[in-house]
RODRENTOR-646939 format. One record per residue (C-alpha): residue in one letter; x, y, z; residue number from 1. Coordinates in steps of 0.2 Angstrom, whole numbers. Layout:
  residuo     px     py     pz  num
        a      X      Y      Z  NUM
...
# end
This chain:
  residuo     px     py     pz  num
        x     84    -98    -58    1
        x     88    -92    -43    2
        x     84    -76    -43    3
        x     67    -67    -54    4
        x     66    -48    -55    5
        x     52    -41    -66    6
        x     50    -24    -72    7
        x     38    -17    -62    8
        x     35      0    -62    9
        x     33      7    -42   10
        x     18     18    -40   11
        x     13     27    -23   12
        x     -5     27    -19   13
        x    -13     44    -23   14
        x    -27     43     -6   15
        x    -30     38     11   16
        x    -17     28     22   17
        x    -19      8     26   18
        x    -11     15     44   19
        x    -26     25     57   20
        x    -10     32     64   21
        x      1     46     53   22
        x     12     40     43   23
        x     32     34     45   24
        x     46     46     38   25
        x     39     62     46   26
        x     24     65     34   27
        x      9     67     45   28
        x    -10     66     40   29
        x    -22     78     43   30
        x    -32     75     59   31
        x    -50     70     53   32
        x    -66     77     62   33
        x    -70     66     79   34
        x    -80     52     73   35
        x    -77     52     55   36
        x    -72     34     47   37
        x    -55     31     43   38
        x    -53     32     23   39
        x    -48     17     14   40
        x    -33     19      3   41
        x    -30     18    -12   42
        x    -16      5    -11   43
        x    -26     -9    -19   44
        x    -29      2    -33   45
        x    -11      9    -36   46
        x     -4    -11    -36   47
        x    -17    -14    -51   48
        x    -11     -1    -58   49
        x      7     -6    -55   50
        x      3    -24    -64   51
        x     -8    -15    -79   52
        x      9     -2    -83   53
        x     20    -21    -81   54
        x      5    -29    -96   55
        x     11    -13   -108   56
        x     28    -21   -109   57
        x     39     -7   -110   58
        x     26      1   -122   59
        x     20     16   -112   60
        x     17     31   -117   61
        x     10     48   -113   62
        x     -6     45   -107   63
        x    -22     49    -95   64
        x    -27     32    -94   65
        x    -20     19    -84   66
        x    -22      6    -98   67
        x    -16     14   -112   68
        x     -7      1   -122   69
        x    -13    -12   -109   70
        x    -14    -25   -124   71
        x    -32    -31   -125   72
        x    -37    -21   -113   73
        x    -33     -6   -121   74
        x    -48     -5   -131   75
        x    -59     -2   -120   76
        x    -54      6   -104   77
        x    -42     19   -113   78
        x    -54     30   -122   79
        x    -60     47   -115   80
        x    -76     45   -107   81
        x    -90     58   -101   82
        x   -100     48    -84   83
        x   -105     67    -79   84
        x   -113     69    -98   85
        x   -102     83    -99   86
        x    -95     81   -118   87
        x    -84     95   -114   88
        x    -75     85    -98   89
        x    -65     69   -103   90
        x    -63     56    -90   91
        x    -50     40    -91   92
        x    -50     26    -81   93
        x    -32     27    -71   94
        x    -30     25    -53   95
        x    -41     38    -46   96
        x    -56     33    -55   97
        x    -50     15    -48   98
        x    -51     19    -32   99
        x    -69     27    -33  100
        x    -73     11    -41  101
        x    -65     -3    -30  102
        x    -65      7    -14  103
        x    -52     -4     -6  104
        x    -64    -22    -11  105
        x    -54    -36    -19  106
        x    -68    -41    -21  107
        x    -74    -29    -34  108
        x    -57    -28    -41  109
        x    -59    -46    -47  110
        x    -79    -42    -52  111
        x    -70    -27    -61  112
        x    -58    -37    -69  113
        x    -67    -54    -73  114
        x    -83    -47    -80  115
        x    -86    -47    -99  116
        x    -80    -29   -109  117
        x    -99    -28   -114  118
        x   -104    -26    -95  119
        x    -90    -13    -91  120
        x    -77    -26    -85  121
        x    -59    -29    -93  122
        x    -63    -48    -97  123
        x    -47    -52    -90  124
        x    -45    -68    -79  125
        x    -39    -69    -59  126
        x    -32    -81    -48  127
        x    -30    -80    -30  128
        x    -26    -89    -15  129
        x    -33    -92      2  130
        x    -31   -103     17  131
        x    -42   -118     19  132
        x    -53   -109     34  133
        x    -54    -92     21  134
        x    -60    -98      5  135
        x    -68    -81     -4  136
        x    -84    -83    -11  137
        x    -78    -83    -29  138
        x    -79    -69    -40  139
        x    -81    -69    -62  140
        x    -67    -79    -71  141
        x    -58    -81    -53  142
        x    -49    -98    -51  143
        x    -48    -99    -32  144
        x    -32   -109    -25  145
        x    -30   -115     -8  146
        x    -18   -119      5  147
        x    -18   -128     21  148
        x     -4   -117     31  149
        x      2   -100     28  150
        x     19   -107     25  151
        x     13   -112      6  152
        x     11    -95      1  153
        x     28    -97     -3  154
        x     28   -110    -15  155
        x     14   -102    -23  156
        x     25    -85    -25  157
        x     36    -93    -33  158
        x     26   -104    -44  159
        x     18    -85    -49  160
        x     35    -75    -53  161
        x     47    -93    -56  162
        x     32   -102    -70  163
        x     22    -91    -75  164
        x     32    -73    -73  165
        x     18    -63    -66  166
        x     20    -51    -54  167
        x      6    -54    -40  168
        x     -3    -41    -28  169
        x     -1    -46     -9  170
        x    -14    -42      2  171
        x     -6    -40     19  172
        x    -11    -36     36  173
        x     -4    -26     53  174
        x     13    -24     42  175
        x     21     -7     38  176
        x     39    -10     26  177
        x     52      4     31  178
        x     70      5     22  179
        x     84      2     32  180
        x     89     19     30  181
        x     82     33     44  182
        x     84     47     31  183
        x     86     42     13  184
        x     89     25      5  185
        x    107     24      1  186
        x    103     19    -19  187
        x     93     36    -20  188
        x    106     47    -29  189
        x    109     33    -44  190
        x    101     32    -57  191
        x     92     16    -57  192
        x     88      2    -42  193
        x    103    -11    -38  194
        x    100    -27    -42  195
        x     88    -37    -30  196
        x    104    -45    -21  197
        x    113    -30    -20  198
        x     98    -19    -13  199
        x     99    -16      4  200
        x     87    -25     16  201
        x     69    -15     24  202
        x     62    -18     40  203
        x     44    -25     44  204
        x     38    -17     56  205
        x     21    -21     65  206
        x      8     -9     63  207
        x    -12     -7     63  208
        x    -20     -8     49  209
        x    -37     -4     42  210
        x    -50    -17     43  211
        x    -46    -20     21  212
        x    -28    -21     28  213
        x    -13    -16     14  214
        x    -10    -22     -5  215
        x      8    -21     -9  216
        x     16    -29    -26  217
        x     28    -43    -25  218
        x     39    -41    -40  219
        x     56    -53    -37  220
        x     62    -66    -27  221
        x     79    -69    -22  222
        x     86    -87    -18  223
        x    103    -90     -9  224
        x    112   -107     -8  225
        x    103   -118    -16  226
        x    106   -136    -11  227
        x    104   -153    -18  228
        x     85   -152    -19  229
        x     87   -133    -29  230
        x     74   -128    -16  231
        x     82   -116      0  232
        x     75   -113     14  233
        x     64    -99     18  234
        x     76    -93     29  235
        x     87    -90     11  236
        x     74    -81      2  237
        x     69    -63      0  238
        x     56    -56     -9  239
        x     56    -39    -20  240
        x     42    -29    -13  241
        x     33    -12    -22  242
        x     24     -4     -7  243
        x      9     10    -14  244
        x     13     17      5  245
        x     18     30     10  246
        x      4     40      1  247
        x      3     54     -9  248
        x    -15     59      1  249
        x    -22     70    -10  250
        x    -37     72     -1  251
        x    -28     81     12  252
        x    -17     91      3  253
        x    -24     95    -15  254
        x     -9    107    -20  255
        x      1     88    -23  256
        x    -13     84    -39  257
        x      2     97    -46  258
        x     19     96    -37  259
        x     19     81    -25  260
        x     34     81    -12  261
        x     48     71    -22  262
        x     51     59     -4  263
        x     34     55     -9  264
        x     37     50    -27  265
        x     54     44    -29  266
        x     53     23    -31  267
        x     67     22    -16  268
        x     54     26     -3  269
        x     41     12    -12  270
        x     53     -2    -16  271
        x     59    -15     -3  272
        x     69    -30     -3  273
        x     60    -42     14  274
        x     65    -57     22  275
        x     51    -69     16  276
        x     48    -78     30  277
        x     43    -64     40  278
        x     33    -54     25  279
        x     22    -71     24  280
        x     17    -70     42  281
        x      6    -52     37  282
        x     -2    -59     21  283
        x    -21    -63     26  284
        x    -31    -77     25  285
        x    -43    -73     10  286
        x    -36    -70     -5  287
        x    -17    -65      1  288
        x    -10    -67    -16  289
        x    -19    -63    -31  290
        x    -14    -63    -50  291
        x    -21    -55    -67  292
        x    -19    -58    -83  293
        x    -30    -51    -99  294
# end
């Protein structure tokens, strides 16, 4: 098939920026004191959470925690828990309580992820792929792929969505995605997204990153003229892209926790349709795609 949209769910990021500079669109940051470190966001959180909401298949419901109905992980990482030992304050694991876990690391999202439910983990399996001069020392239940060029991720993209119809987190760097509209997305006053061919195409745009870079989800592809091989060229492929960014920073302004700026929320501002050959260039070395499945 030419063309693979899955129904993921886009979620902003709820802390920091992937960007030391303010953010596009006319939100602005905070200024931090001189000297203080630049906070990792929480866009590698927010895309796990994007894939957790795609394993509950259509079966969400209301919900504190992120894997409510997460199939088998459900059992474990839905219940109200009490770290603080205060029995009267229920916790849940969703994407804040991500964030203060992972902290930006992909490398403890797989530790998260691969270790056994009896240890705190989800028991769930990863696999991720990296260029030859990259290979990540490998984390629990982690099958590590690799490439000899970056032009492969490609093939591996499409082996993710086309075989196996998994959405994959993309771990990119000195990229920032901006829709092609300077005030609104066109597609913001209908009800639902247009189709992958018909949504209008973003912009990459270089931009400095933090040193973790910035996790986006990649959710479609879109092929054009197929030829005789069935494979086109990268030049005729676009990819569907769920950006956590531009974020809701709530440690900057907690009066969003109860009514965040809709510019902020609505999925127009977060989903994004890329040419691919220019969105590869920004994935990084180690670990620039990765997968997860319970």
């Amino acid at each position: 098939m030419p063309t693979i949209e899955l129904d993921v769910r886009a979620i902003p990021q709820l802390y920091g920026s992937s960007y030391p500079s303010p953010q596009s669109h006319g939100f602005t940051s905070m200024p931090r004191q001189a000297g203080a470190p630049q906070l990792f966001g929480s866009c590698l959180s927010a895309s796990f959470e994007m894939i957790v909401d795609w394993i509950k298949l259509g079966a969400r419901k209301r919900a504190y925690s992120t894997f409510k109905l997460a199939g088998p992980w459900s059992a474990t990482h839905s219940r109200k828990g009490n770290p603080n030992g205060d029995k009267f304050v229920n916790l849940m694991w969703n994407q804040a309580t991500l964030h203060n876990t992972i902290y930006g690391s992909a490398d403890c999202l797989l530790h998260l992820v691969g270790e056994h439910p009896n240890d705190g983990g989800l028991g769930g399996v990863s696999r991720t792929v990296s260029l030859e001069h990259s290979r990540p020392k490998v984390q629990i239940r982690e099958t590590v792929e690799i490439i000899q060029n970056q032009n492969q991720y490609l093939d591996w993209i499409r082996t993710f969505l086309k075989e196996y119809g998994h959405p994959i987190i993309a771990l990119t760097r000195g990229a920032r995605f901006n829709s092609s509209s300077n005030e609104f997305p066109s597609w913001h006053q209908h009800n639902e997204r247009p189709s992958l061919s018909e949504l209008p195409k973003s912009r990459i745009e270089e931009a400095e990153t933090v040193r973790n870079g910035h996790a986006v989800v990649i959710a479609g592809i879109y092929e054009r003229n197929l030829g005789i091989i069935n494979q086109p060229s990268m030049d005729q492929c676009d990819l569907l892209i769920l950006d956590p960014a531009p974020s809701i920073e709530l440690e900057n302004h907690p009066e969003r926790f109860y009514n965040p700026p809709s510019t902020l929320t609505d999925p127009c501002w977060h989903t994004h349709r890329v040419d691919a050959r220019d969105f590869i260039r920004y994935i990084k070395s180690e670990r620039g795609l990765i997968t997860f499945h319970p």
